[in-house]
C-alpha positions in Angstrom: 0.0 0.0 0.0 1.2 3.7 -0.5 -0.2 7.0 -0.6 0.4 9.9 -2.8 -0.1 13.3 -3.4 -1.8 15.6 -5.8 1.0 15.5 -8.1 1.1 11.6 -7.7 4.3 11.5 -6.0 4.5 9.0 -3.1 4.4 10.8 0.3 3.8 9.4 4.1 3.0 12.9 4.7 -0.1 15.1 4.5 -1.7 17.9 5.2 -5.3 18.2 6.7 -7.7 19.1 3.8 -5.6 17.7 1.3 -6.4 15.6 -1.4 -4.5 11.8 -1.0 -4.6 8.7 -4.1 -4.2 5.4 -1.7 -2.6 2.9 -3.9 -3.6 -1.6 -3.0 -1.5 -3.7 -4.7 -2.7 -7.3 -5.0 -2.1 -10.8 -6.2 -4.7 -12.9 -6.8 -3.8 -16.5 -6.6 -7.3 -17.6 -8.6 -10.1 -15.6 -10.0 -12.4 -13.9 -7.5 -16.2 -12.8 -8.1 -18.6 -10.7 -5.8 -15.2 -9.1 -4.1 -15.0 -5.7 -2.1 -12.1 -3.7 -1.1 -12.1 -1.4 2.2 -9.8 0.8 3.0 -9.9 1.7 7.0 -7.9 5.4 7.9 -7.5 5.7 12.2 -5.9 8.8 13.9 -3.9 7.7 16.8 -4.5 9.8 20.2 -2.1 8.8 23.1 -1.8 5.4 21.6 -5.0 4.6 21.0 -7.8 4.9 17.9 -9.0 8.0 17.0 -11.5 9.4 14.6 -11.3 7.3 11.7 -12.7 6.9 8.2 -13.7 3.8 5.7 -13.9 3.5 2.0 -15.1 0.8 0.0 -15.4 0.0 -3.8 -18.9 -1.2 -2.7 -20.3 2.4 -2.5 -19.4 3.1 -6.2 -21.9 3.0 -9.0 -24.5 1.2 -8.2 -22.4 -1.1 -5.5 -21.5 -3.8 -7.3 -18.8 -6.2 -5.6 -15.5 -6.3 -8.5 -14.5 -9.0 -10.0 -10.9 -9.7 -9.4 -9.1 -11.8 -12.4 -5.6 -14.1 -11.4 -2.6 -12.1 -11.3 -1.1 -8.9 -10.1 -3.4 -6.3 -9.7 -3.9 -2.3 -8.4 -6.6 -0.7 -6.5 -6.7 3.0 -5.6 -8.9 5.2 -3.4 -8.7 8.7 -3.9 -9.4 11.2 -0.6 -10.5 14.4 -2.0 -10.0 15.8 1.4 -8.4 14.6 4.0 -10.7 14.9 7.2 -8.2 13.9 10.0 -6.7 16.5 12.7 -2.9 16.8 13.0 -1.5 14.2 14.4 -0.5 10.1 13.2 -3.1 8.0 11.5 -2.9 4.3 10.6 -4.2 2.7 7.2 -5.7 -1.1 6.9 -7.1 -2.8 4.1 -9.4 -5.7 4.2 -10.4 -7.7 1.1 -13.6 -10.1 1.2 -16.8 -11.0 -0.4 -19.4 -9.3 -0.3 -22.1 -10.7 2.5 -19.4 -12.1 4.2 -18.9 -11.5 8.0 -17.2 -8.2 9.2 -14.8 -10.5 11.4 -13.9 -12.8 8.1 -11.8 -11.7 5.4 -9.8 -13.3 2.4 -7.3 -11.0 3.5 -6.6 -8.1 5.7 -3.9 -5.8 6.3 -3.6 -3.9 9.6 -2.1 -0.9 10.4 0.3 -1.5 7.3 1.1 2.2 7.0 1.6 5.4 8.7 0.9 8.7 7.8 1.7 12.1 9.7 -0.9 14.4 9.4 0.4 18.3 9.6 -1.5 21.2 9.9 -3.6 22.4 6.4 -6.6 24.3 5.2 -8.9 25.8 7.2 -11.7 24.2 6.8 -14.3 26.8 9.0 -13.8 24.1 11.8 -15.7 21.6 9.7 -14.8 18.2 8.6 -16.4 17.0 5.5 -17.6 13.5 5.9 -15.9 11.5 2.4 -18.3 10.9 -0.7 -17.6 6.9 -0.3 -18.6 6.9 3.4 -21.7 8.8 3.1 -22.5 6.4 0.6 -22.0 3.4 2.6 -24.2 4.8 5.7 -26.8 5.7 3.3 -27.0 2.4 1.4 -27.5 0.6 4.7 -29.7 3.1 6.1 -32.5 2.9 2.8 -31.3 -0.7 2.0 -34.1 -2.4 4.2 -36.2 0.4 3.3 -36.4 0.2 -0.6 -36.1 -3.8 -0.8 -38.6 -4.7 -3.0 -40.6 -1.7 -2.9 -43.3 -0.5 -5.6 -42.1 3.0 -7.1 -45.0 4.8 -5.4 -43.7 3.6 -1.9 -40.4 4.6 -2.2 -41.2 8.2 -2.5 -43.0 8.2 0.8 -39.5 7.4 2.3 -38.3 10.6 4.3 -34.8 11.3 5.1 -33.9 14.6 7.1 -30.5 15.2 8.0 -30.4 17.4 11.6 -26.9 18.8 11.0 -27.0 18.4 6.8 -23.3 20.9 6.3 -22.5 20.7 2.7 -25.1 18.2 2.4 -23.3 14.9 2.1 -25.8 12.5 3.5 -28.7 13.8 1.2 -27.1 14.3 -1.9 -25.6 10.3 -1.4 -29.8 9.6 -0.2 -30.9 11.2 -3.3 -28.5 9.1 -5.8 -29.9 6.2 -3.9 -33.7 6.3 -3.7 -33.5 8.1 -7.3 -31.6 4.4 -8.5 -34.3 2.7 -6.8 -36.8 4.6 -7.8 -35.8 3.9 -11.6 -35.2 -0.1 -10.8 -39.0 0.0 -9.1 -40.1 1.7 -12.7 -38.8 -0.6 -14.9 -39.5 -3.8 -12.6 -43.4 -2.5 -12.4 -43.3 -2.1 -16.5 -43.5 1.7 -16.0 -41.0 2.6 -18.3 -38.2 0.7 -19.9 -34.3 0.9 -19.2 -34.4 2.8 -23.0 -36.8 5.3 -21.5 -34.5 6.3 -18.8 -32.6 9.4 -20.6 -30.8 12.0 -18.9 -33.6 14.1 -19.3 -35.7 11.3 -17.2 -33.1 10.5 -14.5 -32.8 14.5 -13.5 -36.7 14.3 -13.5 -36.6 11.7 -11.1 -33.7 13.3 -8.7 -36.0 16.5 -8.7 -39.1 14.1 -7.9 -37.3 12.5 -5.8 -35.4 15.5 -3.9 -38.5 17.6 -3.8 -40.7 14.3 -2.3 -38.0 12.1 0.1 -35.5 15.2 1.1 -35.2 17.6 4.1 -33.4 19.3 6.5 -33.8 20.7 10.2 -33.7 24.3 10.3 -33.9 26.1 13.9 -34.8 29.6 14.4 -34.6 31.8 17.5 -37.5 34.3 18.6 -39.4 36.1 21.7 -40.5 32.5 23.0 -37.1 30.8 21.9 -36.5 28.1 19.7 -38.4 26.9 17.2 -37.8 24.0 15.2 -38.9 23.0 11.9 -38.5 20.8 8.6 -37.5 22.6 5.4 -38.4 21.0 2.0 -36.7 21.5 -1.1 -38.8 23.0 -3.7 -39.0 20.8 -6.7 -38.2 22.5 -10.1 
């Protein structure tokens, strides 16, 4: 495993904001369907874990598991920002199928590099929560939810996000329930997989966005708080 910077030079080095490619390098002794990679980043405080993040290839796309062929082969991660304090931080990598246990693995690596994490950006005091990892809560958040649901049903799902930021949660939710909202088309005879133009899939993200998406929005006044939901308009 390495890591490198923006100008692809290898580095165990970084700054806090900055972007980082994370580099696997694997052998594969046979073929290997329905695989997924993780990638686990902890900051070390006084010896022990700290915050940490994960990314998997599962929350790409549509989170298909890859298909790993015999031979040498390269996997890389890229951290558009990296959201970790100064300090030390470990990487680990863990290869297994997808389903299988998170105790069982067809291989792991701990702690197989460190990285030193200087001081970077300012970032307003706010750490961005990664694309893939938001992606990865939100797939197992909806998951159950969307299983086999009609079309109709899936847009009376409701996700509100409390402390939204720059919105990570429900932009990953929207991709989501938008997916299965097309899947629930097609599998209903709706619409066909032809039908679904670019034209229709930013159709359905409005739908879906203006129907399924919302935030918590607190305002102060003469008899004090006063909490609400705000709803995207559609359009």
């Amino acid at each position: 495993m390495t890591c490198h910077d923006a100008s692809g030079q290898e580095a165990t080095a970084f700054r806090t904001g900055s972007p980082v490619t994370v580099r696997l390098k694997y052998a594969a002794q046979v073929t290997m369907a329905d695989v997924i990679v993780e990638l686990y980043v902890h900051s070390i405080v006084a010896g022990q874990y700290g915050a940490w993040f994960q990314l998997t290839t599962a929350s790409g796309g549509n989170g298909e598991p890859l298909r790993l062929e015999q031979g040498d082969g390269e996997i890389e991660f890229d951290i558009d920002e990296l959201a970790l304090l100064p300090g030390v931080c470990q990487l680990s990598a863990r290869i297994a199928h997808q389903g299988q246990p998170s105790n069982k693995a067809i291989d792991w690596l701990h702690n197989c590099l460190t990285l030193r994490v200087d001081p970077g950006k300012s970032v307003r005091g706010t750490f961005y929560t990664p694309q893939p990892l938001a992606e990865l809560v939100v797939r197992r958040a909806l998951a159950p939810l969307v299983a086999d649901a009609c079309a109709d049903d899936i847009l009376t799902v409701r996700v509100i996000d409390p402390a939204m930021g720059s919105g990570a949660f429900l932009v990953a939710a929207c991709r989501y329930l938008s997916h299965a909202y097309e899947r629930a088309l097609v599998n209903e005879g709706r619409c066909a997989e032809t039908d679904l133009d670019p034209d229709m899939r930013a159709n359905i993200r409005r739908t879906v966005a203006a129907r399924c998406l919302g935030e918590m929005v607190v305002e102060s006044g003469g008899a004090g708080l006063r909490t609400s939901w705000r709803w995207p308009r559609s359009g």
